[in-house]
C-alpha positions as CSV (number, residue, x, y, z in Angstrom):
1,X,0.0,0.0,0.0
2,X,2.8,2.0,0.8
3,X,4.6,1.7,-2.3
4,X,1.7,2.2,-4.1
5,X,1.2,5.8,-2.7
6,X,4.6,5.9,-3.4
7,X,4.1,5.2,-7.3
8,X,0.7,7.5,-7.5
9,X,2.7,10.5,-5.7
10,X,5.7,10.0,-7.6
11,X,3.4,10.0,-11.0
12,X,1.5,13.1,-10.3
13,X,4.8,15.0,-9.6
14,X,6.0,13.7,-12.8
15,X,3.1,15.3,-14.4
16,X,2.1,18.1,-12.5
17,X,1.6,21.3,-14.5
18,X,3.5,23.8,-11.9
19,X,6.4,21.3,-11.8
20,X,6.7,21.7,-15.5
21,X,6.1,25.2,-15.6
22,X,9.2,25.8,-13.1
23,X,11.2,23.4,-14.9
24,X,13.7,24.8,-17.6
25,X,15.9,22.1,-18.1
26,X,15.5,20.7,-21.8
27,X,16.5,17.8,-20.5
28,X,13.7,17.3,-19.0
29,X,11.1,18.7,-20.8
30,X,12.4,16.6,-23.2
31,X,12.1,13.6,-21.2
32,X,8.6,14.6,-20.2
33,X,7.2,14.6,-23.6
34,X,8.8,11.7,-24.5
35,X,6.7,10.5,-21.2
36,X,3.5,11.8,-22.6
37,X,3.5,10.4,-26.0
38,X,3.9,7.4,-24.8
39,X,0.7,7.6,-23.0
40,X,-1.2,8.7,-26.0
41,X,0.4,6.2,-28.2
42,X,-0.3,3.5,-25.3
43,X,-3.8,4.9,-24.9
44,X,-4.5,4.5,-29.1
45,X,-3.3,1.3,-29.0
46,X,-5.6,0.4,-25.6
47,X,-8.8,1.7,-27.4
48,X,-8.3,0.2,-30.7
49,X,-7.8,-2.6,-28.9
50,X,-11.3,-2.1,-27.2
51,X,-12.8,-1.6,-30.6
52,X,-11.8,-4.4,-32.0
53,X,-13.3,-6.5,-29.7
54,X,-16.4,-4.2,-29.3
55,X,-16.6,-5.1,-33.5
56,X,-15.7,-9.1,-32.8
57,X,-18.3,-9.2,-30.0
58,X,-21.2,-7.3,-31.9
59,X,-22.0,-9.8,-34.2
60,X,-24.3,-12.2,-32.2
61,X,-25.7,-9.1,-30.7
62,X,-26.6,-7.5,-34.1
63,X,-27.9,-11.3,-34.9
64,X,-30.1,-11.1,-31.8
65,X,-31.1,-7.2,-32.8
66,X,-32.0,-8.5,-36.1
67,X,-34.0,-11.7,-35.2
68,X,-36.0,-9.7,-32.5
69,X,-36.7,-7.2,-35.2
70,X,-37.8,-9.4,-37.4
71,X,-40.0,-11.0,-35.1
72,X,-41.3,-7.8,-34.3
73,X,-42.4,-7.1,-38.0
74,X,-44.4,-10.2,-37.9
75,X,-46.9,-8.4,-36.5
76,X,-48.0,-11.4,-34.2
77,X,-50.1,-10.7,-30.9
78,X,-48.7,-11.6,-27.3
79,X,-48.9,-15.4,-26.8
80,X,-51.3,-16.4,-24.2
81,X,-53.5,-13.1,-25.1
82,X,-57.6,-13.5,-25.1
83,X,-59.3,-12.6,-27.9
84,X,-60.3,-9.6,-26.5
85,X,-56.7,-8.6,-26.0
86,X,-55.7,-9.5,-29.5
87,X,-58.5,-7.5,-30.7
88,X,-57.0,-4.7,-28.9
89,X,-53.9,-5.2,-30.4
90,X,-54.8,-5.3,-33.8
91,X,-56.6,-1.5,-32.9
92,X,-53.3,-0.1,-31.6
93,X,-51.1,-1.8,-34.6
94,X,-53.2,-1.7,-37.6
95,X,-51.4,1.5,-38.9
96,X,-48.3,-1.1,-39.3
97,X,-50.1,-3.2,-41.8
98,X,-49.6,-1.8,-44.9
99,X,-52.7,-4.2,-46.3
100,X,-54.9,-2.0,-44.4
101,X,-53.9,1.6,-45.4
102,X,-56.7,3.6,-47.9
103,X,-54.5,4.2,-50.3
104,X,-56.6,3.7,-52.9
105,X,-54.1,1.6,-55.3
106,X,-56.7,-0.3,-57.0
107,X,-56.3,1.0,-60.5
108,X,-52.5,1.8,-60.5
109,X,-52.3,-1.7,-59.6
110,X,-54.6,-2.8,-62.1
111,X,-53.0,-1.0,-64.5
112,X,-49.6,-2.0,-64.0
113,X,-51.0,-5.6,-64.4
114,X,-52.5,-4.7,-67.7
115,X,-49.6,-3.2,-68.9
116,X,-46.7,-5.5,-67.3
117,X,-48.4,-9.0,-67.1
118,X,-49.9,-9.1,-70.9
119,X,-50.4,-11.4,-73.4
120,X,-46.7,-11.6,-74.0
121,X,-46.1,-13.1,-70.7
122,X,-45.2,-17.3,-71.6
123,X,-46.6,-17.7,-68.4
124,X,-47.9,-15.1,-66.0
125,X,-46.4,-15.5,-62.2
126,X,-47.5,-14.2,-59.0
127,X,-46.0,-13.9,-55.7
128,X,-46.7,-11.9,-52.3
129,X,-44.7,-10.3,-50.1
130,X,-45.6,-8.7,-46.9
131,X,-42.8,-8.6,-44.8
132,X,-40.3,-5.7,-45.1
133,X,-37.8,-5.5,-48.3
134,X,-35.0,-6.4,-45.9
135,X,-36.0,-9.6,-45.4
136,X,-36.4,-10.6,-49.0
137,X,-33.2,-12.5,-48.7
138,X,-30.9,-14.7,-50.8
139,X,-33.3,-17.8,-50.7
140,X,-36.8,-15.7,-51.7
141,X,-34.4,-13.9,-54.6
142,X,-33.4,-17.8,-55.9
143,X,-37.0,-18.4,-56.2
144,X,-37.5,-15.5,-58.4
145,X,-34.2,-16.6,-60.2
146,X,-35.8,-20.2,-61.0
147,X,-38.9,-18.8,-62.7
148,X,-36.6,-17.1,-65.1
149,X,-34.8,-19.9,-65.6
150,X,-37.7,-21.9,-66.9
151,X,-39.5,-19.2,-68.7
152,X,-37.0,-16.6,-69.9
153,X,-40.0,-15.2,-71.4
154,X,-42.5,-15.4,-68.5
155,X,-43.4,-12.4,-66.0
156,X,-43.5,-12.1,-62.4
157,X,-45.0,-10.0,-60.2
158,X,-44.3,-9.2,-56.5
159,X,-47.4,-8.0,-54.7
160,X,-45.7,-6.0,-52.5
161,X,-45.7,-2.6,-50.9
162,X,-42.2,-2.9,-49.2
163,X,-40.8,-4.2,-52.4
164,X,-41.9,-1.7,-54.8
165,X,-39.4,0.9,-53.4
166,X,-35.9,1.9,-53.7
167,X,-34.8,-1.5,-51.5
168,X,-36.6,-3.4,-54.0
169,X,-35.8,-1.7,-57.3
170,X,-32.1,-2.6,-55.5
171,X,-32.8,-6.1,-55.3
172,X,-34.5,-6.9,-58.4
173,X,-31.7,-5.0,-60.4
174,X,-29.5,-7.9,-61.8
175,X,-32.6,-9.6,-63.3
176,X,-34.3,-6.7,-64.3
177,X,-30.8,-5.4,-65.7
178,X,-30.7,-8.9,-67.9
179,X,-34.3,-8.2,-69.3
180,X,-36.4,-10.2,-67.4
181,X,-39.9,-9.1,-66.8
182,X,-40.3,-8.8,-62.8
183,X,-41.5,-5.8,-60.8
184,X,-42.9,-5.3,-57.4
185,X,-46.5,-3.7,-57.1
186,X,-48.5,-2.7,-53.7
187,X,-52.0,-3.4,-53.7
188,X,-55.1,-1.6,-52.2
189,X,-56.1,-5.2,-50.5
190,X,-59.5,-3.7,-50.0
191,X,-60.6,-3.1,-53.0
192,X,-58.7,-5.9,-55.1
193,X,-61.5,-7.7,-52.7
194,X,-63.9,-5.8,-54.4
195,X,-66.8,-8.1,-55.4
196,X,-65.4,-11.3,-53.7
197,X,-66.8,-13.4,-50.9
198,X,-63.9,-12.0,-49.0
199,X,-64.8,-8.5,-48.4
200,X,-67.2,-8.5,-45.7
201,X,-64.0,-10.5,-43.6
202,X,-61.4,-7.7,-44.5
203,X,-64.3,-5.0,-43.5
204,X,-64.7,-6.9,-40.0
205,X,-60.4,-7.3,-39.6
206,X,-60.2,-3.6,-40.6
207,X,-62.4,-2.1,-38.2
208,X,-61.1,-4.0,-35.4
209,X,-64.3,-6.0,-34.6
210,X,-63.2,-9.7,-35.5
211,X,-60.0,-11.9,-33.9
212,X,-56.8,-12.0,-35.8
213,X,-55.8,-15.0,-33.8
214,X,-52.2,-15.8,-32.2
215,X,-50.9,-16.0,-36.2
216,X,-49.6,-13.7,-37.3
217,X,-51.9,-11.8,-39.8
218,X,-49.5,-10.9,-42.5
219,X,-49.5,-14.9,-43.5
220,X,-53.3,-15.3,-43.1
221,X,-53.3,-11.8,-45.5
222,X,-51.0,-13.5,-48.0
223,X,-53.8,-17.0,-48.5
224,X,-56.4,-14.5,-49.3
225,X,-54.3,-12.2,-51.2
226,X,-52.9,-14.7,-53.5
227,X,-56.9,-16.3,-53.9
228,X,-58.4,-12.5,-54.9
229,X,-55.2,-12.1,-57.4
230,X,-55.5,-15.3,-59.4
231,X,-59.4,-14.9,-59.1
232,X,-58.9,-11.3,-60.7
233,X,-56.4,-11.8,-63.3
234,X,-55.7,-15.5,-63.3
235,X,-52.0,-17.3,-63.5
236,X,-49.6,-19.2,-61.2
237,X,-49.3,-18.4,-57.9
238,X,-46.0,-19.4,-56.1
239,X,-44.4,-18.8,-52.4
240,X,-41.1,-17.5,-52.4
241,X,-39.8,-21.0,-51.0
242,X,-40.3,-22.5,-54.0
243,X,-37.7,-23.4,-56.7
244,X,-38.9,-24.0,-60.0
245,X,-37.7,-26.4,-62.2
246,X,-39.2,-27.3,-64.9
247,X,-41.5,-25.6,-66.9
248,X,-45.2,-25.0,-66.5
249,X,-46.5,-24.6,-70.0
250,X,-49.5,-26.5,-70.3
251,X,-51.0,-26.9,-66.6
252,X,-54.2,-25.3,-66.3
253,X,-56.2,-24.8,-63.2
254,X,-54.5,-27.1,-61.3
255,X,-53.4,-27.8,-57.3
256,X,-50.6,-30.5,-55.9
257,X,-51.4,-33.1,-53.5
258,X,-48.9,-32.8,-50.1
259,X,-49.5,-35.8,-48.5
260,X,-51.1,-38.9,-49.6
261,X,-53.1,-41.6,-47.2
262,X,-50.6,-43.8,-46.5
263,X,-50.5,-46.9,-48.4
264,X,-52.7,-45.5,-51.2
265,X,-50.9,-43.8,-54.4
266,X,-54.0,-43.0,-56.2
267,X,-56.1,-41.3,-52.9
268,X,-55.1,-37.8,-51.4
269,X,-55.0,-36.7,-47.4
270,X,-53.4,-32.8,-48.0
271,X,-53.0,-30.3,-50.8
272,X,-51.5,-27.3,-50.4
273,X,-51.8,-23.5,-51.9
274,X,-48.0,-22.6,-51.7
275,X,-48.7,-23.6,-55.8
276,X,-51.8,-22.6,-57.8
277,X,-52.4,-22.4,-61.6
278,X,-56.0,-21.0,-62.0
279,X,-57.5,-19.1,-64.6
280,X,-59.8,-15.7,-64.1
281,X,-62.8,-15.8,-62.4
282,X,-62.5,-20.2,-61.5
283,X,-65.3,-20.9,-59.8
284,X,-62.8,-23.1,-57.3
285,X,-60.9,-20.3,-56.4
286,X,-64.0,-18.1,-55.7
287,X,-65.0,-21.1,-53.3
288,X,-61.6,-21.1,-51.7
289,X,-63.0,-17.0,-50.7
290,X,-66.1,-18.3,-49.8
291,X,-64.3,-20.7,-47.4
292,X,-61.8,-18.2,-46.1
293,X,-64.5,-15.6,-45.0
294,X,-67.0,-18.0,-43.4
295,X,-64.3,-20.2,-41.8
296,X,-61.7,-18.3,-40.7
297,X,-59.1,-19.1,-38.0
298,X,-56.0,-17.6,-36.8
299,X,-55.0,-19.4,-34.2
300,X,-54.6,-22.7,-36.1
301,X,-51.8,-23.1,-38.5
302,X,-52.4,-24.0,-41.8
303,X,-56.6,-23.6,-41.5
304,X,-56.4,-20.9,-43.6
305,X,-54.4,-22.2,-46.2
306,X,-53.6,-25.6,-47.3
307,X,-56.0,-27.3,-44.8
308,X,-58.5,-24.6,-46.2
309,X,-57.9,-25.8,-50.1
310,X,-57.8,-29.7,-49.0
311,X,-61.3,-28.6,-46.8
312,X,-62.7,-27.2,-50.4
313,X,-61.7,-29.7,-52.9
314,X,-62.6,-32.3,-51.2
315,X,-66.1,-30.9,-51.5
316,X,-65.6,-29.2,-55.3
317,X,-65.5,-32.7,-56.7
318,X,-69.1,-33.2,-56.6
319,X,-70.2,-29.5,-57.1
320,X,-67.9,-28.1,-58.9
321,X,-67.0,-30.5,-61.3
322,X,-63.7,-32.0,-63.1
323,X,-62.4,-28.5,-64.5
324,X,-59.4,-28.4,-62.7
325,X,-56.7,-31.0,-62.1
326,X,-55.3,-32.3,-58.9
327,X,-51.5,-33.7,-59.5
328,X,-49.7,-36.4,-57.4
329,X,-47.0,-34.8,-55.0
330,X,-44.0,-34.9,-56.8
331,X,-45.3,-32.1,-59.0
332,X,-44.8,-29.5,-56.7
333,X,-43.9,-31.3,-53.3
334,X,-41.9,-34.2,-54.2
335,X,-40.6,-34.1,-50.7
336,X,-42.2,-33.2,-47.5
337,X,-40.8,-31.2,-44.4
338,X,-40.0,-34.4,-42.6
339,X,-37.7,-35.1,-45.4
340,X,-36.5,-32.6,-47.1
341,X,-33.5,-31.8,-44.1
342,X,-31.4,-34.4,-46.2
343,X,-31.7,-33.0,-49.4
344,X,-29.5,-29.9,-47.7
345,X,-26.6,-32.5,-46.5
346,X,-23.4,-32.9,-48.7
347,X,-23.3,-36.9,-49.6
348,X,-20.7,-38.5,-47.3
349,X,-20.7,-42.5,-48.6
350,X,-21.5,-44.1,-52.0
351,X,-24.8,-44.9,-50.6
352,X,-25.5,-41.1,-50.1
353,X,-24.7,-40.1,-53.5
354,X,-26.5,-43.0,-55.5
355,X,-30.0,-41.4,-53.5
356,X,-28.5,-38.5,-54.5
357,X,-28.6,-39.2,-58.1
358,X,-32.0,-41.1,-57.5
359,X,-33.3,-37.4,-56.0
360,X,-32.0,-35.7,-58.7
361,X,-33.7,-37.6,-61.4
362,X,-36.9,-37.0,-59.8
363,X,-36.7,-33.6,-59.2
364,X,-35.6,-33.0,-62.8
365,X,-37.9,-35.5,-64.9
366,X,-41.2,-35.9,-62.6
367,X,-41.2,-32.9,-60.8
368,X,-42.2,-29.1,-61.7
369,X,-40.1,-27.6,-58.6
370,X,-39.7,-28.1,-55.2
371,X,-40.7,-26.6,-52.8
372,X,-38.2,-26.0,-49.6
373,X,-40.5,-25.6,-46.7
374,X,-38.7,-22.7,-45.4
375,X,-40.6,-22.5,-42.1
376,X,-38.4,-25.7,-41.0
377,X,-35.2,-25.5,-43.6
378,X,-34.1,-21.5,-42.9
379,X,-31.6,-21.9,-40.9
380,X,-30.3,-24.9,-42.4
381,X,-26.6,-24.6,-44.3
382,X,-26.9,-25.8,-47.8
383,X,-23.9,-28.3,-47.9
384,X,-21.7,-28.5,-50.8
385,X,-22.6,-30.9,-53.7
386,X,-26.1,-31.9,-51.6
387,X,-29.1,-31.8,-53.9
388,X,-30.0,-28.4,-52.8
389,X,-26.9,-27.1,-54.0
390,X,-26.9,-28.7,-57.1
391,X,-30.4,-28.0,-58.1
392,X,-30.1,-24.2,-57.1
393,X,-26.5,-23.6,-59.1
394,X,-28.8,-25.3,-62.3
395,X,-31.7,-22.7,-62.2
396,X,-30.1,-19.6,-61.2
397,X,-29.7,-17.4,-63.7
398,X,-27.5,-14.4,-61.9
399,X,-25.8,-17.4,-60.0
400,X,-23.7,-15.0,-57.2
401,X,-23.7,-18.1,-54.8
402,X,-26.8,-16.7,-53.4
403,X,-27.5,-20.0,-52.9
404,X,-25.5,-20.0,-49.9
């Protein structure tokens, strides 16, 4: 302790102003400001030092930033809420939808269809996108790539109001740059539901007086978006997890089995809407709205959307009739979540590549795409030389390893 006072005393006389003012010796003041810019040069080095590991450290934090943002922007209510409370939520949110806004986009947005989407199209795609432009990452931007890559003359538009902006135009650049015919468009949701089953449900949602449900409302928006859009102006609707790869020339008004019961190749248990091929005004897709309004559920997964097509098909076949055509699974889901984990697994024995090669042949021969169930595969690594990677670096067309 002693010594230490010592030290501190000793210090402070070193550096002590009036010392230094009665001090003429150049000696010394020479040796004094050698003294001092050592301490700067030490102190540099110290906080550079603290920088770089303030910028080594930040990552995960910026990760955990990033995520909590995200799950902010998914607009979901508290877990464990009543529906009262989510009700209430809705009210003190519904200025972040932008699905809800009056900004009376109907006939730009018709327009742009008109003049975008025409008869020139090879194949007229749709897709939606109601999460902010940040998020449209490298996996949603491959999807776009692989309709390209299959239909270098077909068009694609993004219903989007965060993607038809300057974020947007950004990422939609290299295709657009190479000629392809994709653009982003924001819908007035309100009145594209014009004159559809589906309008009294939006009227209820808008004003606050029905239950969103613990779901977040944004995907329950998207199944009836996509349903009012192909009822409107017909086409293909695909999700953004969806890799095409083959094309789709010739299918007309047509769905894709998900599941089958098991045992039985010839009898369906699940479809799915993440692909539909309808043409304008299809009675089926105008009873998919009927079913959405009258049935609706958001605090069940998957109610509103591929249980609510299996719900109506299953029903269509007797009313409706046979104008429209239900293919077998490995259309567009050749392999379900369960399995499709593998597919993202770089082949480690001979066995592994021969189902490799097996995979491969299916998705390229029997299938129309494949769909990547992004909901359980996000955060998985495409391995090198796995079937994922393999079919991605075949049906991009920019190809910046944005498959990665």
């Amino acid at each position: 302790m002693e010594n230490d006072n010592s030290s501190k005393k000793s210090l402070s006389e070193v550096l002590d102003v009036r010392q230094l003012r009665h001090t003429n010796s150049p000696v010394f003041s020479t040796a004094i400001f050698g003294v001092i810019v050592l301490l700067v040069v030490a102190g540099t080095i110290l906080s550079n030092m603290s920088l770089e590991s303030t910028f080594f450290w930040s990552s995960p934090t910026s990760e955990v930033i990033q995520i909590n943002k995200m799950e902010r922007k998914s607009l979901a209510p508290p877990k464990n809420s009543t529906s009262r409370d989510r009700i209430a939520w809705l009210r003190s949110h519904l200025t972040e939808f932008e699905v809800f806004g009056s900004t009376n986009l109907s006939e730009q947005f018709h327009q742009r269809v008109v003049d975008s989407l025409d008869d020139k199209c090879e194949v007229r795609f749709f897709m939606t996108w109601f999460s902010p432009a940040e998020f449209f990452g490298k996996r949603e931007l491959l999807a776009v790539e692989s309709v390209f890559k299959s239909h270098p003359r077909g068009c694609l538009m993004i219903v989007s109001g965060s993607m038809e902006s300057q974020q947007g135009d950004s990422i939609l650049k290299p295709l657009i740059d190479r000629g392809y015919k994709v653009f982003a468009a924001t819908p007035d949701i309100s009145l594209l539901l014009e004159n559809t089953p589906a309008k009294s449900w939006f009227q209820e949602m808008k004003s606050c007086k029905r239950d969103p449900g613990r779901i977040p409302l944004h995907q329950n928006l998207s199944n009836l978006a996509r349903l009012a859009i192909l009822y409107k102006y017909g086409g293909v609707y695909l999700d953004t997890d969806f890799i095409v790869t083959r094309s789709f020339k010739g299918l007309r008004n047509s769905i894709g089995v998900q599941t089958l019961l098991e045992g039985d190749s010839k009898n369906w248990k699940t479809l799915n809407n993440a692909v539909l091929i309808f043409e304008k005004h299809h009675p089926l897709v105008y009873s998919f709205m009927e079913e959405f309004a009258s049935t609706f559920d958001g605090n069940k997964w998957g109610h509103n959307g591929p249980c609510l097509v299996t719900r109506v098909v299953q029903r269509a076949r007797e009313t409706i009739g046979d104008n429209f055509t239900v293919l077998p699974p490995v259309a567009f889901y050749p392999f379900n979540w369960l399995d499709i984990p593998r597919l993202f697994q770089t082949p480690r024995s001979s066995n592994d590549s021969t189902l490799l090669k097996t995979d491969l042949v299916k998705l390229n021969r029997e299938s129309y795409g494949l769909h990547l169930w992004n909901k359980f595969t996000r955060k998985l690594k495409i391995g090198k030389g796995s079937v994922i990677d393999i079919i991605v670096s075949d049906h991009c067309v920019v190809c910046r390893g944005m498959q990665r």
